[in-house]
Structures are given as structure tokens and as C-alpha cells.
NURO-251400 format. One line per field, with one value per residue: residue number from 1; x, y, z of N, C-alpha, C, O, CB in turn. Coordinates in steps of 0.02 Angstrom, whole numbers. Each point is the difference from the previous one (the first is absolute). Glycine has a CB too. Layout:
<recs>
k NUM;...
npx X;...
npy Y;...
npz Z;...
capx X;...
capy Y;...
capz Z;...
cpx X;...
cpy Y;...
cpz Z;...
opx X;...
opy Y;...
opz Z;...
cbpx X;...
cbpy Y;...
cbpz Z;...
</recs>
This chain:
<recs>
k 1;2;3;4;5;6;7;8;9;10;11;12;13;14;15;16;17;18;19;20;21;22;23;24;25;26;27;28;29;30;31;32;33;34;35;36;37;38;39;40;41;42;43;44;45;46;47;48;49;50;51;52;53;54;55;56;57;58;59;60;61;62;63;64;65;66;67;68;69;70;71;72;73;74;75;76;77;78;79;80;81;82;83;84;85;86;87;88;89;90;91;92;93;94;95;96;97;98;99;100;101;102;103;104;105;106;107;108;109;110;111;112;113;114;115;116;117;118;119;120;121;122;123;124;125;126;127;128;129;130;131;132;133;134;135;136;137;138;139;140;141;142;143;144;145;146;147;148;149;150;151;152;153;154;155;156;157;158;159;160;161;162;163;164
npx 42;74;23;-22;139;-87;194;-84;195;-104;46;40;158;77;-67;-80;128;66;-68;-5;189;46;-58;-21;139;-84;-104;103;78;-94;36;-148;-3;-60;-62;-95;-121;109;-118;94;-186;15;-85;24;-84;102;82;-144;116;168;124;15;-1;106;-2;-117;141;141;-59;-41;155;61;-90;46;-114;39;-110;38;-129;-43;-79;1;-126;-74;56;-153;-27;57;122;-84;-104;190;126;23;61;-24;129;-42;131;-90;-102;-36;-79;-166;-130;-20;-71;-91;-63;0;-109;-144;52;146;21;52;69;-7;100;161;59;56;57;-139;126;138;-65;155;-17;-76;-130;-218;48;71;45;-22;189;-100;97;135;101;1;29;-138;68;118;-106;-101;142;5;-171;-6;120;-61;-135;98;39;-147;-116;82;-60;-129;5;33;-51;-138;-88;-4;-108;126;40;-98;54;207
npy -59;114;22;119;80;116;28;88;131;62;-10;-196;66;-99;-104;-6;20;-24;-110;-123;-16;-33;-116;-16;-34;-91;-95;-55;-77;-110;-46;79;116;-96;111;169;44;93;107;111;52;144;5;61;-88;111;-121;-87;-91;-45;-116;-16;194;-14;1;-144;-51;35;-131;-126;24;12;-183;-38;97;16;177;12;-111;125;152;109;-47;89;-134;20;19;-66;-8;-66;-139;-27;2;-159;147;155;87;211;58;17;-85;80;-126;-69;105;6;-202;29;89;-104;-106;30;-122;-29;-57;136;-95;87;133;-18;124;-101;0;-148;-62;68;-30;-30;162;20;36;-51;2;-86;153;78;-118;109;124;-128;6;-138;-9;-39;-141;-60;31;-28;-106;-59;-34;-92;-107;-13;-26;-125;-85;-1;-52;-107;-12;30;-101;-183;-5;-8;-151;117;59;68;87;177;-95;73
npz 0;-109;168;-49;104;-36;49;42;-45;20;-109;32;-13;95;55;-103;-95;121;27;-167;-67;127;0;-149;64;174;-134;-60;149;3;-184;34;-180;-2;93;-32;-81;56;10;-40;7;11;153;-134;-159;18;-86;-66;-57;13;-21;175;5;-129;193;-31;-159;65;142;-105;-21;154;21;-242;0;-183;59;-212;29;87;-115;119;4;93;138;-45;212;-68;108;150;-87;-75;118;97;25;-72;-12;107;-61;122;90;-153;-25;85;0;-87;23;134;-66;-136;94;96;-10;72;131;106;-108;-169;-22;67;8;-125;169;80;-81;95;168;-22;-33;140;-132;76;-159;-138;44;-126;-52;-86;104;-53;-115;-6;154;-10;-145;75;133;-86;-34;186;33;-124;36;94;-86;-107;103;72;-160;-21;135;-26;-115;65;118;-20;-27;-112;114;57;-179;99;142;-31
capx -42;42;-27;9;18;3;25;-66;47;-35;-28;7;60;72;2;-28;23;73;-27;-30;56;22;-10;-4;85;30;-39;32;80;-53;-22;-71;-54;-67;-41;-15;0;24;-48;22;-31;-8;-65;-15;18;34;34;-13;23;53;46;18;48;62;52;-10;17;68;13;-26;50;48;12;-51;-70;1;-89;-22;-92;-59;-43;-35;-55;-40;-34;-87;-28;-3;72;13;-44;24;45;-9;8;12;47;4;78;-10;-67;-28;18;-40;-45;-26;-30;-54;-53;-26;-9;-14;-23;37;33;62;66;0;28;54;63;47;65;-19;40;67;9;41;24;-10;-37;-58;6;60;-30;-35;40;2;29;62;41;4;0;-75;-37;34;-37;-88;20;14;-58;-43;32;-18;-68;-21;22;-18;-55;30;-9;-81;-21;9;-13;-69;-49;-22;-52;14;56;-1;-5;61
capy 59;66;52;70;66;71;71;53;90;60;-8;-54;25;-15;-68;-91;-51;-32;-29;-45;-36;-28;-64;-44;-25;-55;-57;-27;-25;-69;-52;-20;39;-54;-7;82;52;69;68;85;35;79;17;66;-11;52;-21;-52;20;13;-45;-7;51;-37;-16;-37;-53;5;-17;-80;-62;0;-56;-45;-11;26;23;58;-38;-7;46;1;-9;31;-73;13;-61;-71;-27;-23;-61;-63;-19;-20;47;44;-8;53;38;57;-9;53;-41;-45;37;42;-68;-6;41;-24;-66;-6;-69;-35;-35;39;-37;-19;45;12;61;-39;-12;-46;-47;17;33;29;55;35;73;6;36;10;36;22;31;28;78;3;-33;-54;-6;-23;-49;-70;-27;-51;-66;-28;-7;-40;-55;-43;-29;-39;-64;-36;-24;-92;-68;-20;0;-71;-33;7;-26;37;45;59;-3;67;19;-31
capz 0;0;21;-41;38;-39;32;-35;20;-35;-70;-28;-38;45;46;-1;-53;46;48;-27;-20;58;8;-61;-30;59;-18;-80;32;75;-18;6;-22;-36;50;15;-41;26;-32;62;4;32;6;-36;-75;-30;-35;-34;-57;-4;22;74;-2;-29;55;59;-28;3;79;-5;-31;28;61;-38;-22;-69;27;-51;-19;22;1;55;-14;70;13;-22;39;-44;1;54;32;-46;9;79;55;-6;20;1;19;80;36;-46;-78;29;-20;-52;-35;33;-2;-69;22;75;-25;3;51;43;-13;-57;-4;61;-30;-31;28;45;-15;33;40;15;-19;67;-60;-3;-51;-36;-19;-97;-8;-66;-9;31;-72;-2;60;62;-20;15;63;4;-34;41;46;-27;-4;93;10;-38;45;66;-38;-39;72;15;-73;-4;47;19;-50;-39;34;81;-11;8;89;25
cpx 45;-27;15;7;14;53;-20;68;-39;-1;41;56;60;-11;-36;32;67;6;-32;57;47;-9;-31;70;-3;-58;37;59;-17;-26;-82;-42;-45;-73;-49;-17;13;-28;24;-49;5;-79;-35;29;18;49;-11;45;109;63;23;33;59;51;-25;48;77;14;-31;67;54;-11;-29;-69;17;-92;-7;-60;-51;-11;-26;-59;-27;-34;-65;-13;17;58;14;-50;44;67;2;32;42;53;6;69;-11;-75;-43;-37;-64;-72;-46;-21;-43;-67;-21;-39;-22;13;59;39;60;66;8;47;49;67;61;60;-23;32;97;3;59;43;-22;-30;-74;1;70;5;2;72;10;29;76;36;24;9;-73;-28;23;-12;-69;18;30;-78;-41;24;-20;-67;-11;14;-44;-76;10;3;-61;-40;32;-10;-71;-61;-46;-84;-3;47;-8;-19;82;22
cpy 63;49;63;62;67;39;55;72;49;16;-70;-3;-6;-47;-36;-32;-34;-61;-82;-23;-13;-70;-48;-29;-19;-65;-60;-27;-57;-45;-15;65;-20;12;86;44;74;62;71;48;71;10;45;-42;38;-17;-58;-1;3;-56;22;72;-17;3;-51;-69;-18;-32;-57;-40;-4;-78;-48;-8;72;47;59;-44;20;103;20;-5;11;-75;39;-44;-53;-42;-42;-66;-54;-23;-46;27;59;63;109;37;40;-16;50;-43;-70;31;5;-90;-19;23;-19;-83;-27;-63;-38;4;29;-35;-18;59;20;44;-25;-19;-35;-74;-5;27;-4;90;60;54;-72;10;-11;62;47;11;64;79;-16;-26;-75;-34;-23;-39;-50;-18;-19;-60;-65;-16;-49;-55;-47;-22;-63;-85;-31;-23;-62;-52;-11;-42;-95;-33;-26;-40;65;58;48;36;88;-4;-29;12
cpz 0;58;-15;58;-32;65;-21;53;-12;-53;-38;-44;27;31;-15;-45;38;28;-64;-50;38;16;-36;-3;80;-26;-48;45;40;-34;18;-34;-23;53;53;-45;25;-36;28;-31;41;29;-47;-87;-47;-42;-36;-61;-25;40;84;-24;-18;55;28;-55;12;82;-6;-18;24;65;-68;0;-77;-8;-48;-39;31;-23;67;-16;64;51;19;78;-4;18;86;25;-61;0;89;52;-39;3;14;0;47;10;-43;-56;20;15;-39;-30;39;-3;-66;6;69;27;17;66;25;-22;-95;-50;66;-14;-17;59;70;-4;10;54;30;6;48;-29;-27;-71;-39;-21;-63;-26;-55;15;4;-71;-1;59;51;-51;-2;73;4;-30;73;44;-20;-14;56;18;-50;34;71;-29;-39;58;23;-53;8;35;44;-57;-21;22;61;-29;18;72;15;82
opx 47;-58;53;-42;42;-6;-15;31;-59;-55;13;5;46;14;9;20;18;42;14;-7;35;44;-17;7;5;25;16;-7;35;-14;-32;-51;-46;-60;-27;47;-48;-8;30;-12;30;-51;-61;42;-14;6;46;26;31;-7;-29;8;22;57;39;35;19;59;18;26;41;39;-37;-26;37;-50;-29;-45;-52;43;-4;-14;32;-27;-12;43;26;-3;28;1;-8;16;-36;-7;41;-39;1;31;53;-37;-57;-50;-50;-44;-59;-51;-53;-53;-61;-35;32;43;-11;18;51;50;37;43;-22;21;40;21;42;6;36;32;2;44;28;6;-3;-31;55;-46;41;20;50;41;34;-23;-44;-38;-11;-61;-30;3;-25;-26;-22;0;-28;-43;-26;-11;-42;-32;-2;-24;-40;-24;-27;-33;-40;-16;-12;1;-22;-18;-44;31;55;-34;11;51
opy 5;19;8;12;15;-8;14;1;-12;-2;8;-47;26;-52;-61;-57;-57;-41;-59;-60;-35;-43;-56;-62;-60;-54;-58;-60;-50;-55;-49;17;41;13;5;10;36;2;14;-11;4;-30;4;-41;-4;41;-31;46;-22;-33;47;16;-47;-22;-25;-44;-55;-8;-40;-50;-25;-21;-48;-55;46;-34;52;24;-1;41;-43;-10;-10;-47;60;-39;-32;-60;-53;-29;-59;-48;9;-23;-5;46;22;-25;14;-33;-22;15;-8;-24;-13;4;-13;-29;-4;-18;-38;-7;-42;50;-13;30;-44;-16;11;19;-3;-57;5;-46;-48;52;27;22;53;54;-62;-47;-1;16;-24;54;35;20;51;-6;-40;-48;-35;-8;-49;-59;-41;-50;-57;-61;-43;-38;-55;-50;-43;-51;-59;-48;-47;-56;-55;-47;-44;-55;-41;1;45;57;33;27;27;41;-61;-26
opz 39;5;-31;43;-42;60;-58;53;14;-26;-60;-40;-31;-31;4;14;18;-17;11;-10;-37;-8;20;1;-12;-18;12;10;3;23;-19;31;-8;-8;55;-39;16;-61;52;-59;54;-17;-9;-18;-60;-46;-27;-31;-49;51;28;-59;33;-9;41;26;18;17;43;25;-38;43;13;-10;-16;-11;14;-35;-34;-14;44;-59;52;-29;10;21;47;9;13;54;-13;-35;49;56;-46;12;-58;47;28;-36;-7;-33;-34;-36;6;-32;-29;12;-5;-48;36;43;43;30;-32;-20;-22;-40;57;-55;46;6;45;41;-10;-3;55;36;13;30;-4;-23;29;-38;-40;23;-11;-41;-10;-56;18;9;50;7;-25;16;39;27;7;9;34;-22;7;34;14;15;17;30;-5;5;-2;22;16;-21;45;-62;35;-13;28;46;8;30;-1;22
cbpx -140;79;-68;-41;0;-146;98;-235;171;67;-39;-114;-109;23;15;-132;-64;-31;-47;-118;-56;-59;28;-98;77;21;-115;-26;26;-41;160;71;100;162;132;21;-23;112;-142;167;-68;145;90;-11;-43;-32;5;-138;-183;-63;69;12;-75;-78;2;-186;-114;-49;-16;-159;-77;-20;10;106;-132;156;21;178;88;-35;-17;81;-17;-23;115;-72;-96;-53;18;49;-148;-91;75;-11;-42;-42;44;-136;-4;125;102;149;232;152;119;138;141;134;95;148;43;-125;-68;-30;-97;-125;-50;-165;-72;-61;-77;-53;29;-108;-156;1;-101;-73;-24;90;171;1;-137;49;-43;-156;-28;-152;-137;-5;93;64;111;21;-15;90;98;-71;70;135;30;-7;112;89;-5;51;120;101;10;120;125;28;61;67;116;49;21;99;5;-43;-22;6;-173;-17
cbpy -69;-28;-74;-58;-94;14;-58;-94;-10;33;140;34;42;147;98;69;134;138;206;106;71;145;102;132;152;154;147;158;166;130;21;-97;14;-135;-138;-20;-115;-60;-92;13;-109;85;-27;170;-54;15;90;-47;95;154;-68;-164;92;52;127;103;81;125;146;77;31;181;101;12;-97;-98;-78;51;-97;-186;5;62;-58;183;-161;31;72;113;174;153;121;84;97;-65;-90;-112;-188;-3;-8;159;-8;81;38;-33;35;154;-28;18;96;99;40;86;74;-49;-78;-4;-22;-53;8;-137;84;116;104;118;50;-43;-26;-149;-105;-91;174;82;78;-118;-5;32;-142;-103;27;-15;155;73;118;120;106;77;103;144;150;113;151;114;116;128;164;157;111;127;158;105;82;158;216;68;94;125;-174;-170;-118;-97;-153;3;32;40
cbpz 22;-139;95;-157;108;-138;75;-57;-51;94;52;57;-9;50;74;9;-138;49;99;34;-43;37;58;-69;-108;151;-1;-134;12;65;25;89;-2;-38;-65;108;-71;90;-54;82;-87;-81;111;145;80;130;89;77;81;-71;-169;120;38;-117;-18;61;-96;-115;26;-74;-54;-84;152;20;180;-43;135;13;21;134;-151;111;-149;-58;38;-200;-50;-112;-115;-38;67;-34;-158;-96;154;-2;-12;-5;-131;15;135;57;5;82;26;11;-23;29;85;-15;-117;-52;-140;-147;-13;134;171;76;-142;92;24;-131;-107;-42;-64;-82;-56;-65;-128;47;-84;137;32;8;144;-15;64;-13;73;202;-29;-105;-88;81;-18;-103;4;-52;-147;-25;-6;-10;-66;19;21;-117;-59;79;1;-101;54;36;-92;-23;-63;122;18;-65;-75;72;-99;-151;44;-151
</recs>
């Protein structure tokens, strides 16, 4: 059974993709992408449409993810009843999907870095006003969440796998 994870930012132009080529290429390396459909989304659809920021890409390909394929795109209700968990880059961000999605399940939608508490942060945070530097530390954050989500993610049967 596939299961399916959306990461959701704001305008869907830096972390999430980041966040969503990231752990496509750790998936693929593990050998288990087969087994996941990976997604990313914005709240706002100001940059529908448009490729990753060419700094978030130039900071992807520095750990091998490759994310000039994906598009942004606004997320809908629909995404958070159709994906099996949800994945937020900040509480702003979690929110703003809650409130789009009454309905759906507290744990279902969660703040991506619940999956790195080691980092001791709530939030990845926006690197887009900044330069490359703040887009190689959300890259570092989003690595660490990717990884502690692959462990939850493999180790878990598939129907708890958004409760870790």
C-alpha cells in the first residue's frame, strides 16, 4: 500500500519542495520509493504554477535532490483528506490548513520538525527574503526532519505511520 505525504509552506517555492525532493532522493537511496507518493503545496497561490526558488534548487542539489520538476501549487481541502499525513513547515502554516480543513484529524496534519525533536524548533524557518546561507539551514532542518520521518515511516505499520 502507498502511502501519500503532502508538505505544505506558504507559497510552495522553497521548503516544502525542498522538504518534498529531499525525501524522494533519501526514499529512492533506501530503495523504498515505490512505496510513497510524495507531494508539496502552498497556502497561497501567488506563485502557482512556477518552478522551486533557483536558490532553494541550487541547496537541494547540494545533498542530490534534483526539484526543478516540481511546480507550486495552492493546496485545496481535498489534499489534506487525500493525503495520509500532512506535513506543515511552521505553526502559521499548520493553522492556516486546519482552518482550511476543519474536519481533518489534529494528528494528521502536523508540524514537519515533530519529526526532529532533536533540533528543539517548532518551525523551519521561511528562507525566501534571505540568501543562500538561510537556505542551506532550512535545507539542514529539512534533512533532519526527513530522516527522522523515514525512520518513523519504515518502521511503522502503515496505518500509525502519522502517529510517531
Amino acid at each position: 500500500m502507498t502511502q501519500s505525504i503532502l508538505f505544505v509552506c506558504h507559497g510552495n517555492t522553497c521548503r516544502s519542495p525542498m522538504a518534498q525532493g529531499l525525501l524522494r532522493h533519501m526514499l529512492q537511496e533506501a530503495k523504498r520509493d515505490t512505496d510513497f507518493a510524495i507531494d508539496s503545496a502552498g497556502t497561497h497561490a501567488r506563485s502557482a504554477g512556477t518552478a522551486p526558488d533557483p536558490r532553494a534548487c541550487d541547496a537541494a542539489s547540494t545533498r542530490g535532490a534534483d526539484i526543478s520538476d516540481l511546480r507550486s501549487r495552492q493546496a485545496a481541502a481535498g489534499d489534506i483528506a487525500s493525503h495520509d499525513l500532512v506535513l506543515a513547515m511552521d505553526e502559521a502554516t499548520r493553522s492556516e490548513l486546519l482552518a482550511l480543513a476543519p474536519e481533518a484529524a489534529p494528528d494528521k496534519v502536523r508540524l514537519f520538525l515533530d519529526f526532529a525533536p532533536g533540533y528543539g524548533l517548532k518551525d523551519v524557518p521561511d528562507p525566501f527574503p534571505g540568501g543562500a546561507d538561510d537556505y542551506m539551514q532550512a535545507l539542514d532542518l529539512i534533512e533532519g526532519g526527513c530522516a527522522g520521518l523515514i525512520t518513523v515511516l519504515l518502521q511503522a505499520p502503515a496505518s500509525s505511520a502519522s502517529k510517531p
